[in-house]
C-alpha positions as a Markdown table, in Angstrom:
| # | Residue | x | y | z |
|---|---|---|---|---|
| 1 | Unk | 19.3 | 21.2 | 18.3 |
| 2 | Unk | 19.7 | 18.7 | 20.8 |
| 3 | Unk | 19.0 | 15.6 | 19.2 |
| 4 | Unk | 20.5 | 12.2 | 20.8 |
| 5 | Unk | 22.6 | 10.3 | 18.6 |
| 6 | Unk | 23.1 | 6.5 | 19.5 |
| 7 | Unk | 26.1 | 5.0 | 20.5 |
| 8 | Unk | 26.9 | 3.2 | 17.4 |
| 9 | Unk | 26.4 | 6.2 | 15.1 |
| 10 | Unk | 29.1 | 7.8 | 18.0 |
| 11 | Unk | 31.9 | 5.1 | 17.2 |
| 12 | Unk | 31.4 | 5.1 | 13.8 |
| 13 | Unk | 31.7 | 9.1 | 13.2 |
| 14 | Unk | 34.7 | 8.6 | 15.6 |
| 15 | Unk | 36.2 | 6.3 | 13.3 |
| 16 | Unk | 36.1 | 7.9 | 10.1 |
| 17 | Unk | 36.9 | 11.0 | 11.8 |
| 18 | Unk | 40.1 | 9.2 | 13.1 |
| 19 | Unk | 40.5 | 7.2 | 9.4 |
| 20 | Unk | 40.8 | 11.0 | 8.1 |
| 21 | Unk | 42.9 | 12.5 | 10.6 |
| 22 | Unk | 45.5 | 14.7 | 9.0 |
| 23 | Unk | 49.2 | 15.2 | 10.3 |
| 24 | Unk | 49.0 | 17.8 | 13.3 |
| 25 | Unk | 45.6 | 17.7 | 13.8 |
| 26 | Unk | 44.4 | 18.2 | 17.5 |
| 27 | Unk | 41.9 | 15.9 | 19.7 |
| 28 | Unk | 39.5 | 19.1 | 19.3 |
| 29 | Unk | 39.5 | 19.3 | 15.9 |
| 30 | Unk | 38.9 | 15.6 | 15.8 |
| 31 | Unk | 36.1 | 15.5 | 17.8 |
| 32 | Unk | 34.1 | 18.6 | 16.0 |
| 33 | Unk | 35.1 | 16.5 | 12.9 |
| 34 | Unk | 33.2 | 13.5 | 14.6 |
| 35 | Unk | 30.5 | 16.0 | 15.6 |
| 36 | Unk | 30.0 | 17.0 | 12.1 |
| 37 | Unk | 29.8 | 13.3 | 10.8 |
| 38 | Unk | 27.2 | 12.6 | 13.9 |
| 39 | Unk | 25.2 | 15.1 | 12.3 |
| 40 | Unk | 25.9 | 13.7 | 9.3 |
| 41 | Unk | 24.4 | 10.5 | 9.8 |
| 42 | Unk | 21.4 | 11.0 | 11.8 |
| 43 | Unk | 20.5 | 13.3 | 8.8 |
| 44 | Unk | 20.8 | 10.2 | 7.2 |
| 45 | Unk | 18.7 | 8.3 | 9.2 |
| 46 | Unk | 16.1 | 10.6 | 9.5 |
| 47 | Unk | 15.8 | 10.9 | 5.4 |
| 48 | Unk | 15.5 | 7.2 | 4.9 |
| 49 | Unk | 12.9 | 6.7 | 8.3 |
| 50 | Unk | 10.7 | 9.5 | 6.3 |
| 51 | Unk | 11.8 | 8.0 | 2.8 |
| 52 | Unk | 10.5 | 4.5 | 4.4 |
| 53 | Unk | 7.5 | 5.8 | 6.2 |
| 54 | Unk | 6.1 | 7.5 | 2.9 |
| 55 | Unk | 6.7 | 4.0 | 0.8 |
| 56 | Unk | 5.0 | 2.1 | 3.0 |
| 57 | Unk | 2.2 | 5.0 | 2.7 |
| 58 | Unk | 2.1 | 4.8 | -0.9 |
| 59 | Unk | 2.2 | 0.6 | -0.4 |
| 60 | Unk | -1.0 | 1.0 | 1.6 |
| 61 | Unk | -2.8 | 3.7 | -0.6 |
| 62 | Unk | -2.3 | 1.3 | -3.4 |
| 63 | Unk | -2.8 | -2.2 | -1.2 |
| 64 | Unk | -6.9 | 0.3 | -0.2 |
| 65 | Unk | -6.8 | 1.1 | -4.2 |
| 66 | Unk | -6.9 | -2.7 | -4.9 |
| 67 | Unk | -9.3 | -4.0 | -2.6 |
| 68 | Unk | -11.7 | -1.0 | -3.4 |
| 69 | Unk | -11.6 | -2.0 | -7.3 |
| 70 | Unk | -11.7 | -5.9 | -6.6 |
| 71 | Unk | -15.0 | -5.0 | -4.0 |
| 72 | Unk | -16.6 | -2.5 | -6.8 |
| 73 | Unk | -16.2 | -5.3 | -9.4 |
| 74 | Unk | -17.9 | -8.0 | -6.7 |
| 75 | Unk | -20.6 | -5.9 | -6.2 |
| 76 | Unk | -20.9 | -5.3 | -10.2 |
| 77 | Unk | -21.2 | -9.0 | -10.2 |
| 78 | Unk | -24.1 | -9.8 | -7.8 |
| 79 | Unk | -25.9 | -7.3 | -9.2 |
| 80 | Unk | -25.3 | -9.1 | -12.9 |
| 81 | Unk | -26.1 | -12.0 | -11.4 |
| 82 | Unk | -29.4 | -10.5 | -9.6 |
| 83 | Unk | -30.5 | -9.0 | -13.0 |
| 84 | Unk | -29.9 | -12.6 | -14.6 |
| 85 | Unk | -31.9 | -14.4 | -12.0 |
| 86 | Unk | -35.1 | -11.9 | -12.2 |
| 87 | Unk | -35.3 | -13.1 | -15.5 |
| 88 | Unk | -35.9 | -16.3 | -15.0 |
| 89 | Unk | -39.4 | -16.7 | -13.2 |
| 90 | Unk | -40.7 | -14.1 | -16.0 |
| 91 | Unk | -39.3 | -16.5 | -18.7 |
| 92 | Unk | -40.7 | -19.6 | -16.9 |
| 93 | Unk | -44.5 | -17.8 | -16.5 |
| 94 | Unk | -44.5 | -17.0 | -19.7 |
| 95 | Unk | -43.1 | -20.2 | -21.4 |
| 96 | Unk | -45.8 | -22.0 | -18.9 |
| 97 | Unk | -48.8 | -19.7 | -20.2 |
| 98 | Unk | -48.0 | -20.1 | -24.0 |
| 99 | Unk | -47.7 | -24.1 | -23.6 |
| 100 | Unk | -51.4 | -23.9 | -21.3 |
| 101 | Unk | -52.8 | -21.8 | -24.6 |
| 102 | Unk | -51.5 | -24.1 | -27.4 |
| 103 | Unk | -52.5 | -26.8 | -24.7 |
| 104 | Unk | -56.0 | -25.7 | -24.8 |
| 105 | Unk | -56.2 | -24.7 | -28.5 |
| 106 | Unk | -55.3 | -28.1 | -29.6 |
| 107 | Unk | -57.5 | -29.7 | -27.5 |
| 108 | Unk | -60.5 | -27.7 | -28.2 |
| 109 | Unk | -60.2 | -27.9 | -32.1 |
């Protein structure tokens, strides 16, 4: 696996790797020490970049999930309001024949 690990990652596995060091240890050792904690931490990295890339999945999923429910209950409401309005003329016709009836019944009597 040939993965490049950045320079800082580099200094810092060195440094721990040196912060451990026991008594008699050789450079070599040391440095496949180092190696190991390189490895170590771009494991790392790469868990929380995936950890981080499927939170912000699940953010948007839920973020679509919203604005789906908030359109569906607009769309509810225009057509409550469209039922509501359709009414009306009926209500007027009607209310406007009935008073033209008594109208005419009165007046004829």
């Amino acid at each position: 696996m040939n993965t490049k690990v950045s320079k800082e990652s580099q200094e810092q596995a060195i440094k721990v790797a040196k912060g451990t060091q026991k008594k008699g240890q050789t450079k070599e050792q040391t440095k496949l020490i180092a190696q190991g904690i390189e490895k170590g931490i771009s494991e790392y990295k790469k868990q929380q970049s995936k950890k981080s890339r499927e939170r912000d999945k699940d953010r948007k999923q839920q973020v679509k999930q919203k604005q789906r429910a908030a359109q569906e209950l607009d769309e509810l409401g225009e057509a409550n309001e469209i039922h509501s309005t359709d009414k009306l003329p009926w209500v007027l016709l009607v209310l406007s024949w009935l008073g033209f009836i008594s109208y005419l019944l009165v007046n004829l009597n």
